[in-house]
NUDO-45580 format. One record per residue (C-alpha): residue number from 1; x, y, z. Coordinates in nm, 4 decimals, always signed. Layout:
BEGIN
NUM,X,Y,Z .
...
//
This chain:
BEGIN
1,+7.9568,+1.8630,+16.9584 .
2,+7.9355,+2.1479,+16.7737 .
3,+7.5141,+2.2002,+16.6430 .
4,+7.6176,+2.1497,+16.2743 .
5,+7.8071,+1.8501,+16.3254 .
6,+7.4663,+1.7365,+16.5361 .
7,+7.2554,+1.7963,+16.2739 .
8,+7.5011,+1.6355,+15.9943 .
9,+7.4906,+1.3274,+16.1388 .
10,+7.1097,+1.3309,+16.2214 .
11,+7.0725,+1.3673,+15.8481 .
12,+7.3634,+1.1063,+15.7984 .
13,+7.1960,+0.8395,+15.9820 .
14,+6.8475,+0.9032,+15.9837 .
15,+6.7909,+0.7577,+15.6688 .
16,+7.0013,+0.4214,+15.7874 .
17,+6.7583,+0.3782,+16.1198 .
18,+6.4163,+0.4747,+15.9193 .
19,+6.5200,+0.2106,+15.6935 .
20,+6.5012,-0.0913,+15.9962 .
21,+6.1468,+0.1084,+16.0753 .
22,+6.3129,+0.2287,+16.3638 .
23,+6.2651,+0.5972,+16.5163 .
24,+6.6383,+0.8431,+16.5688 .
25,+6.6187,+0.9356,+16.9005 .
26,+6.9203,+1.0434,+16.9705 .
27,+7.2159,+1.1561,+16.8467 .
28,+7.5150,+1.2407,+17.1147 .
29,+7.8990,+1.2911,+17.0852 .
30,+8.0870,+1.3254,+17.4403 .
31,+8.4588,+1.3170,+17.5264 .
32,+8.5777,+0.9976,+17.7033 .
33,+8.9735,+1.0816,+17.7381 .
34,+9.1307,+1.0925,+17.4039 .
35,+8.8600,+0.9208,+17.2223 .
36,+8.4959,+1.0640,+17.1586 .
37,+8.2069,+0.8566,+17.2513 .
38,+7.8660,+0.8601,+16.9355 .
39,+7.6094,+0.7341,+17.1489 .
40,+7.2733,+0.6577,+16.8885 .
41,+6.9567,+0.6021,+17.0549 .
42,+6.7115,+0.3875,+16.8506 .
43,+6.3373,+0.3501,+16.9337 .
44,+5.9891,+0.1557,+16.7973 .
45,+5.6420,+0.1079,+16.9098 .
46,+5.7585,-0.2659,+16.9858 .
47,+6.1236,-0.1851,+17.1095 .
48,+6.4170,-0.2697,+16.9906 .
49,+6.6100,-0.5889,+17.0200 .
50,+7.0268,-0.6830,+17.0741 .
51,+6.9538,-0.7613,+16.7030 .
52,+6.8473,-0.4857,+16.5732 .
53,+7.0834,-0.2315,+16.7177 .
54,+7.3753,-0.4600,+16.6229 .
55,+7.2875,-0.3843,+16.2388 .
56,+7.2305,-0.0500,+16.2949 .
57,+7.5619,-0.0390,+16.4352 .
58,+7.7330,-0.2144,+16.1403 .
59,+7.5253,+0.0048,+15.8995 .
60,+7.5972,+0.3195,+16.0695 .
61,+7.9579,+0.2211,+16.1143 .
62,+8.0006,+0.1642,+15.7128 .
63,+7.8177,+0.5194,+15.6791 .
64,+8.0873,+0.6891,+15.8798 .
65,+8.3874,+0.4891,+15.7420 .
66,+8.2917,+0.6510,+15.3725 .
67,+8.2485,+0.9997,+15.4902 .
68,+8.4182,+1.2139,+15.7241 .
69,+8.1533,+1.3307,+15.9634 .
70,+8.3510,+1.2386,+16.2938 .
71,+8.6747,+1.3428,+16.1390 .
72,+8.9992,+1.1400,+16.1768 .
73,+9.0216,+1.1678,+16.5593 .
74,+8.9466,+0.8194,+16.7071 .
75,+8.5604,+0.7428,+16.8517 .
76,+8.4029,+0.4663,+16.9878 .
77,+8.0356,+0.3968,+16.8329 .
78,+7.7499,+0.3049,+17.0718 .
79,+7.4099,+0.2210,+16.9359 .
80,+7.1651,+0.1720,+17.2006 .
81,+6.7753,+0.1797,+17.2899 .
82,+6.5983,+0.4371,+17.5880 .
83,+6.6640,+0.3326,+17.8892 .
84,+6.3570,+0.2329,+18.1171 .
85,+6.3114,+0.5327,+18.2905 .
86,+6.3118,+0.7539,+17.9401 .
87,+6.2438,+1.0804,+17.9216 .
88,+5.9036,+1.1835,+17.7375 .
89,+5.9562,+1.4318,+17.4897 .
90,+5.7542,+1.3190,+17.2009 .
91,+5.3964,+1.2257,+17.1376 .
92,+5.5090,+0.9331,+17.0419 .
93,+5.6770,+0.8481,+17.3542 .
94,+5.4026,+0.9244,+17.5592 .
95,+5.1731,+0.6757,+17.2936 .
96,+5.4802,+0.3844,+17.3622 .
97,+5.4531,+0.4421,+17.7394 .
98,+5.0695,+0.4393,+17.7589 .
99,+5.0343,+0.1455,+18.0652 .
100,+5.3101,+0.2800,+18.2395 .
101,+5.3874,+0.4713,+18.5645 .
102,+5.4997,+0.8476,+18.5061 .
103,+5.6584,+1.1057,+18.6723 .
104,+5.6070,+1.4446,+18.5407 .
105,+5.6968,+1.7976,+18.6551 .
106,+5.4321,+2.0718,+18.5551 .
107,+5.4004,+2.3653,+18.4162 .
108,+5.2626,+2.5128,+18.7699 .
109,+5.5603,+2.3909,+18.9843 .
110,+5.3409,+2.1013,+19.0445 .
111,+5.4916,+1.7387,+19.0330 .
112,+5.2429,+1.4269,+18.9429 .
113,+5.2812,+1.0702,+18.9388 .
114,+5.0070,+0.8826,+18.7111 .
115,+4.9767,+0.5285,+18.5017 .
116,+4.9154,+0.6904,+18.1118 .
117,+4.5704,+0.5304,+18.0541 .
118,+4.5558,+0.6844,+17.6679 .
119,+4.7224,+0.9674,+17.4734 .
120,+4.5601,+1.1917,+17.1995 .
121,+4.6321,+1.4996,+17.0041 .
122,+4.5954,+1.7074,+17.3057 .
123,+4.6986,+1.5281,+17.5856 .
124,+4.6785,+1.2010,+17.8531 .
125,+4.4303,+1.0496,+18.0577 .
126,+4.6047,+0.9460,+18.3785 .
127,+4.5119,+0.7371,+18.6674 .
128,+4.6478,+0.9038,+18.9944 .
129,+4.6885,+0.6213,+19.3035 .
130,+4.5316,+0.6489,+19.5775 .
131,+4.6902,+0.7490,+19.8769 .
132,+4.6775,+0.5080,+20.2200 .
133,+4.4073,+0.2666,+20.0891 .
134,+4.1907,+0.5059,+19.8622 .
135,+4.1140,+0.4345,+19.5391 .
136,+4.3038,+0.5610,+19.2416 .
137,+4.1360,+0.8873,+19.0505 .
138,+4.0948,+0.9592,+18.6820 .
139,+4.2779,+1.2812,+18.5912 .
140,+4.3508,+1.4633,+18.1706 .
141,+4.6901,+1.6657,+18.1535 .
142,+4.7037,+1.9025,+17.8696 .
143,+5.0571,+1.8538,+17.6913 .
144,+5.0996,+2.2111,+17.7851 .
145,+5.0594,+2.1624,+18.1439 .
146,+5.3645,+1.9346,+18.1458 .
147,+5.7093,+2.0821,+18.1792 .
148,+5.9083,+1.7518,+18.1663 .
149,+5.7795,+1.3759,+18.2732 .
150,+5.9867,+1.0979,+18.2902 .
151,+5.8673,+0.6782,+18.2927 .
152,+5.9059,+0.5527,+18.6574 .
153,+6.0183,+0.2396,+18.6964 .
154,+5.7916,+0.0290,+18.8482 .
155,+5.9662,-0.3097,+19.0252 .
156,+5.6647,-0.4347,+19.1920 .
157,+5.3980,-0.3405,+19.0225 .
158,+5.0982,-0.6084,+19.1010 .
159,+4.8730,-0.7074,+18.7924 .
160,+4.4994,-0.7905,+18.9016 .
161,+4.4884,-1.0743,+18.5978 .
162,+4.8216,-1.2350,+18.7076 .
163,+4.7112,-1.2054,+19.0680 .
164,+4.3890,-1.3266,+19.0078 .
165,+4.5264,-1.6654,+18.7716 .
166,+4.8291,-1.7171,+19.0639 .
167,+4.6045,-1.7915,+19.3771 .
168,+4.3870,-1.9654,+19.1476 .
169,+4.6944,-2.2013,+19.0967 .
170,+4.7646,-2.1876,+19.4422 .
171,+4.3880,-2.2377,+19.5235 .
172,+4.4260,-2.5448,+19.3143 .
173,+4.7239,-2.6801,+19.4283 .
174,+4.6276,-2.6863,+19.7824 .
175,+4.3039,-2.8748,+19.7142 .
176,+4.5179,-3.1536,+19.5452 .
177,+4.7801,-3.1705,+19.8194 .
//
């Protein structure tokens, strides 16, 4: 997709997804055989439902139908939300994955993985694991110490509240029994 078509539909749609309060992430047209895949990526601070990226889809699809941004060639419309393991580009990103598990790649050839504790103006405060039974270690990145971070998905990640509140149950339940 050529940069001025890129940009013609960013300002095409933007306008459409600001409207649901809803951030334009991303704008992409690929080739899938003889059709052309517009993949939209749509993003809040609270997510975004089926819902919501249904309308988008039927507002963005009446936007195209009266104007002739994709042309007349066939395309297949695809309005989605980041996947899990999301890239962080933006401030904002970093702010929405504050809790979470990164990955990021720095600016030294160094890689780090870290939970985002908080984000500011200038950068994160990170807690690094610890390694074989130590305990996990505070840790700032600059912004401009990261080269590109990515979330991690975390499949087991164990929460010390529900922990604590499930052996209480089973704690419980064992007395009775």
């Amino acid at each position: 997709m050529s940069t001025t078509q890129s940009e013609r539909l960013r300002e095409l749609l933007a306008p459409l997804v600001s409207a649901r309060e809803l951030d334009l992430e991303e704008v992409e047209v690929t080739t899938a055989g003889k059709r052309r895949v517009l993949r939209i990526v749509v993003d809040s601070d609270e997510g975004v439902e089926l819902d919501e990226c249904a309308e988008v889809s039927r507002a963005v699809s009446e936007k195209l139908d009266e104007t002739d941004a994709m042309g007349g060639a066939p395309y297949v419309l695809e309005v989605t939300s980041p996947g899990a393991d999301r890239p962080l580009t933006e401030h904002r990103h970093y702010v929405r994955a504050t809790g979470r598990l990164m990955k990021a790649q720095l600016t030294d050839g160094g890689e780090l993985v870290a939970r985002i504790v908080a984000v500011d103006d200038e950068g994160l405060d990170l807690e690094v694991p610890g390694v074989k039974g130590r305990k996990p270690t505070s840790r700032r990145l600059a912004f401009g110490e990261i080269a590109k971070a990515r979330v991690e998905v975390e499949f087991n990640r164990k929460s010390d509240d529900k922990a604590a509140v499930a052996t209480d149950e089973t704690d419980e339940s064992q007395e009775e029994a």
